[in-house]
N, C-alpha and C positions, 0 to 999 in steps of 0.2 A: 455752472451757470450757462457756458457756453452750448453745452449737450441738452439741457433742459431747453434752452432757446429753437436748436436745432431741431430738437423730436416734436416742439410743436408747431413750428411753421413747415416738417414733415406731414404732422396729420392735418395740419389747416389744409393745404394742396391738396393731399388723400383726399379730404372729406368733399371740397371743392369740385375734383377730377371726377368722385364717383356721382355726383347730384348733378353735374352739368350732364355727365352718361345717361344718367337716370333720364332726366329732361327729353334730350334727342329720342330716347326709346318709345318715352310717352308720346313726345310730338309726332315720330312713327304710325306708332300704336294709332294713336287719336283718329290719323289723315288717312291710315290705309287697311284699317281692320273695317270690315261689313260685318252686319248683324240684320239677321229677320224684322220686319214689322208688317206683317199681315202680307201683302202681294207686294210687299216694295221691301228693295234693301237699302240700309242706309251704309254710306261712305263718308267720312269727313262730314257729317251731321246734315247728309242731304241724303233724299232720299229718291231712289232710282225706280223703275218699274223690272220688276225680274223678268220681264218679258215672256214672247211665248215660248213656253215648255221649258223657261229658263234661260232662253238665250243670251241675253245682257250676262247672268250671272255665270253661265258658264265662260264670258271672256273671261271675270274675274279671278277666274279659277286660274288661269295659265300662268300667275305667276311663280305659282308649284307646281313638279311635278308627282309629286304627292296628292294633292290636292283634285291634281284632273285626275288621276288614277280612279280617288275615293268619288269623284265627281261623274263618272265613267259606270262604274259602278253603280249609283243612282240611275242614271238615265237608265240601265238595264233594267233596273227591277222596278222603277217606272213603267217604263215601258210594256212589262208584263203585266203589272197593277191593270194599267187599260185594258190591254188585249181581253184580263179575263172579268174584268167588270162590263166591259163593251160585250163579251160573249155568254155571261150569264144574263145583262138584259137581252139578247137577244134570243135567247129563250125561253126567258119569261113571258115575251114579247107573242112568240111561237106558239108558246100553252093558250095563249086567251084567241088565239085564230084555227084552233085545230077541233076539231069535231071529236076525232076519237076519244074515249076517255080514257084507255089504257096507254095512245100514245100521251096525251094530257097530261096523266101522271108521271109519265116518264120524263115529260121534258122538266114538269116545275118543277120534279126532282133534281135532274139536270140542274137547273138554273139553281136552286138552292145551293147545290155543289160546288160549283165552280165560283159562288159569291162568297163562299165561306173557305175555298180557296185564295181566292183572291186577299183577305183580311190580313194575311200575313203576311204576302207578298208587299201590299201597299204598307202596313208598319216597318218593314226594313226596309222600302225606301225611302221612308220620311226620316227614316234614323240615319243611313248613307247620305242624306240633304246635309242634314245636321253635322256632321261628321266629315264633310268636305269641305264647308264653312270655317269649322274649327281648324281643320287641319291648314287652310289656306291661311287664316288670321296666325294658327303658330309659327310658320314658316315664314311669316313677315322678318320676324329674326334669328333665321339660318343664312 
């Protein structure tokens, strides 16, 4: 009787110990994970502006450093995202002000090129976005 009394005010405790753990995680979780919504992120059920180029969100990042690595990583292929979407309209741009037709065709060629370069460059970095996020919210509990 006595051992039967003992194993279950054992697991009453256990079960006690792991739900109040649970709890803390959650309230963690809740207060200090961000997630996307349109140009704004949300923190603790508010909602921030990601500012420009991200700057708000990348302080968010600092408190991994996982997270700025992955977050690092975006800004770079961001960064190229422009360079070659900014370089293909600017020769698109080029084609409709140039007389020759051989150089003409050569630039909206051009221009076609480097836009359809660009598409995969700017898909890996909306995935690196994505992906510095996640990794910043997992390390909330490391």
């Amino acid at each position: 009787m006595k051992n039967i009394l003992l194993t279950t005010l054992f697991l009453f405790v256990s079960i006690h110990f792991i739900s109040a753990q649970h709890d803390e995680s959650y309230k963690l979780y809740k207060m200090e994970s961000i997630y996307l919504k349109g140009n704004k992120y949300i923190k603790n059920d508010v909602a921030y502006p990601v500012g420009f180029l991200g700057s708000n969100l990348a302080n968010e990042m600092r408190i991994s450093e996982h997270a700025t690595a992955e977050w690092n990583k975006f800004v770079t292929n961001r960064n190229w995202s422009m360079a070659t979407s900014i370089t293909s309209v600017a020769l698109a741009i080029a084609t409709l002000q140039v007389e020759d037709p051989n150089l003409r065709a050569g630039l909206a060629i051009g221009a076609l090129g480097v836009a359809i370069i660009s598409i995969p460059i700017s898909i890996k970095a909306g995935n690196q976005y994505q992906k510095a996020i996640w990794t910043r919210n997992r390390d909330l509990f490391q």
